[in-house]
C-alpha positions in Angstrom: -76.5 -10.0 -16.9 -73.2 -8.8 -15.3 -70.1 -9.1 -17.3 -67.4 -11.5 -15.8 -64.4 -10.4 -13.7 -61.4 -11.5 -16.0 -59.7 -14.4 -14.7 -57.1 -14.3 -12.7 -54.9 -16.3 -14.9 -55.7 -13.1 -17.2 -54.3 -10.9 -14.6 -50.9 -12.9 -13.9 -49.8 -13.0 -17.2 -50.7 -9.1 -17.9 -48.8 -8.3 -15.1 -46.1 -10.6 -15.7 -45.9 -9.3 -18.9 -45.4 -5.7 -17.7 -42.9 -6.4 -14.9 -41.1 -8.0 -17.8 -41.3 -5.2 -20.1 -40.3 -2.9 -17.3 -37.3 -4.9 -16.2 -36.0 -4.7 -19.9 -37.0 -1.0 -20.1 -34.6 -0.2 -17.1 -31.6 1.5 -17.8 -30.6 2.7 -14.2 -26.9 1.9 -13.0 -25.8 -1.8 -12.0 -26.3 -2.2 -8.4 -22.3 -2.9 -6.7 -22.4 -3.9 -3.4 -19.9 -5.7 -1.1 -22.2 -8.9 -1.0 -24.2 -10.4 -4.0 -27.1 -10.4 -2.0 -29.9 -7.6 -2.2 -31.3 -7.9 1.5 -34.0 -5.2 0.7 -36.4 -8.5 -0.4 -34.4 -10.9 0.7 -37.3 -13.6 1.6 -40.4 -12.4 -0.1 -42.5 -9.4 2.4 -39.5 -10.1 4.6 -37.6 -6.1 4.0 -34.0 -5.9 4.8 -31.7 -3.1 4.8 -30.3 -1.9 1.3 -31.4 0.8 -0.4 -31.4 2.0 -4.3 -28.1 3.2 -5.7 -28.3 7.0 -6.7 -30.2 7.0 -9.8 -31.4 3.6 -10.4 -35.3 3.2 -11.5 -36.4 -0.1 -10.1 -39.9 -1.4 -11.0 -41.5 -3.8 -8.4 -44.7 -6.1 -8.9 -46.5 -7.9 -5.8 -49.3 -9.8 -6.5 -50.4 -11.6 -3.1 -53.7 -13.8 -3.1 -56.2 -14.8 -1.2 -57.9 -17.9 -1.7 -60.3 -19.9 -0.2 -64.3 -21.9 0.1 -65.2 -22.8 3.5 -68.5 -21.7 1.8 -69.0 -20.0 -0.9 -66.5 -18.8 -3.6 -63.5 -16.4 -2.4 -60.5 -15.3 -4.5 -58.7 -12.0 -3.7 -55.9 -10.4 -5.5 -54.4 -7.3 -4.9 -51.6 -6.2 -7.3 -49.3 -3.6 -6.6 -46.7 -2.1 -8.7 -44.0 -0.2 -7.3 -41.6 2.1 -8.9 -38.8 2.6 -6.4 -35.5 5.7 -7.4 -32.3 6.3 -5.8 -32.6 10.0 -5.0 -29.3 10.3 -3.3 -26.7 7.8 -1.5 -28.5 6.0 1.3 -32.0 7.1 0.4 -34.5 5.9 -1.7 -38.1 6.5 -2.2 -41.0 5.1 -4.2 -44.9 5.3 -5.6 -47.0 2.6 -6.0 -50.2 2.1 -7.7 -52.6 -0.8 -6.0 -55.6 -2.5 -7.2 -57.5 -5.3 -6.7 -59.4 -8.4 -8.5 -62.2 -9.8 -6.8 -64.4 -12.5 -7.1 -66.1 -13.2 -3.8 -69.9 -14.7 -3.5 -71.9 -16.3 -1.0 -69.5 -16.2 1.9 -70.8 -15.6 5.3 -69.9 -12.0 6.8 -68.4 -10.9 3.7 -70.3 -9.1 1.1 -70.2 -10.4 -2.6 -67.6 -8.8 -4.8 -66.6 -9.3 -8.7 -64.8 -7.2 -10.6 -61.4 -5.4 -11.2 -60.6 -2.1 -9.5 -57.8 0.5 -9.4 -58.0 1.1 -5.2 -55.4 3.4 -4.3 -51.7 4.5 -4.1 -48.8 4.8 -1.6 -45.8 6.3 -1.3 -42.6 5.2 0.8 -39.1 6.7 1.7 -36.0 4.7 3.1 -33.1 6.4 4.6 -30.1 3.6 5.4 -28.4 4.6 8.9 -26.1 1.6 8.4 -24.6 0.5 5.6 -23.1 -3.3 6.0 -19.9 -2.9 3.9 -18.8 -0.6 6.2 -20.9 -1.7 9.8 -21.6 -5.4 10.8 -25.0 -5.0 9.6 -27.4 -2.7 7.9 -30.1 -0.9 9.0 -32.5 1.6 8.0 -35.5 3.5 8.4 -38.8 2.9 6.3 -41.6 5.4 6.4 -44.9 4.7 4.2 -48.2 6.0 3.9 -51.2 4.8 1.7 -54.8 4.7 0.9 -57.1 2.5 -0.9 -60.6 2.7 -1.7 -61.3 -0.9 -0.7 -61.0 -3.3 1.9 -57.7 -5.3 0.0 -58.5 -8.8 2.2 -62.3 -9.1 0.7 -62.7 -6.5 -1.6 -65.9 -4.8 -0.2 -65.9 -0.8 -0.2 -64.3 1.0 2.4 -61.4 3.7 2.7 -58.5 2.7 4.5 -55.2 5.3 5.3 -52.5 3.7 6.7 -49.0 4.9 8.2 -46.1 3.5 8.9 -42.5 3.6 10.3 -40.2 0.2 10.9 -36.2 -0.1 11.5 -35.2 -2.7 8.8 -31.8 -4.6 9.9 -29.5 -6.8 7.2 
């Protein structure tokens, strides 16, 4: 008999639990900007402009879902934990570890998954071109490149290298 996935109820409060822990663990310099507003996740995925001040340690935790049962169970998540450093003024760069919980079974073009799997890392550097206390907006340059051993929508096997560049405004 296979042993069960853990919950995902499991998962969310271990990870809440470390974000936590990690938050009260940071002992990088206040951020001071001209606004109270951080734009750099200003509406969840949505990435604005700001960058880390020069040597703050910022932790970041993700944990998007998928769920669904047209037929069939399906529930997806794929954590990702981010640990993002000011290296200098106006750039920033990070690491992040992903994995993935997956409980997937008798769904049509999908294969069945269950179980909990570390799936890869990425890495990411910001470099701010504008900074809005001094220009009437932000703006700044992301580049990111990552792998992961499995397919993060369904969980099946697979390799997957991604690269990318975006202009972030704020």
């Amino acid at each position: 008999m296979a042993k069960p996935a853990p919950s995902i109820r499991t998962i969310l409060v271990l990870a809440a639990a470390l974000n936590a822990s990690m938050a009260a663990a940071q002992d990088g310099p206040q951020r001071s900007r001209a606004s109270d507003v951080d734009s750099e996740h200003a509406f969840g995925q949505t990435t604005g402009a700001d960058t880390e001040e020069p040597g703050a340690f910022v932790p970041h935790l993700v944990i998007p879902s998928r769920l669904g049962r047209r037929s069939g169970s399906f529930s997806v998540t794929s954590p990702s934990l981010e640990l993002k450093y000011g290296l200098v003024e106006n750039f920033s760069t990070s690491f992040s570890f992903r994995g993935i919980a997956s409980n997937v079974h008798n769904v049509s073009a999908i294969g069945d998954t269950r179980g909990l799997f570390a799936t890869g890392f990425g890495i990411q550097g910001r470099y701010r071109f504008l900074d809005r206390e001094r220009a009437p907006f932000g703006m700044t340059l992301q580049v990111s490149a990552s792998t992961d051993q499995r397919n993060m929508v369904a969980g099946e096997r697979g390799r997957s290298d991604q690269a990318e560049a975006r202009l972030a405004f704020g």
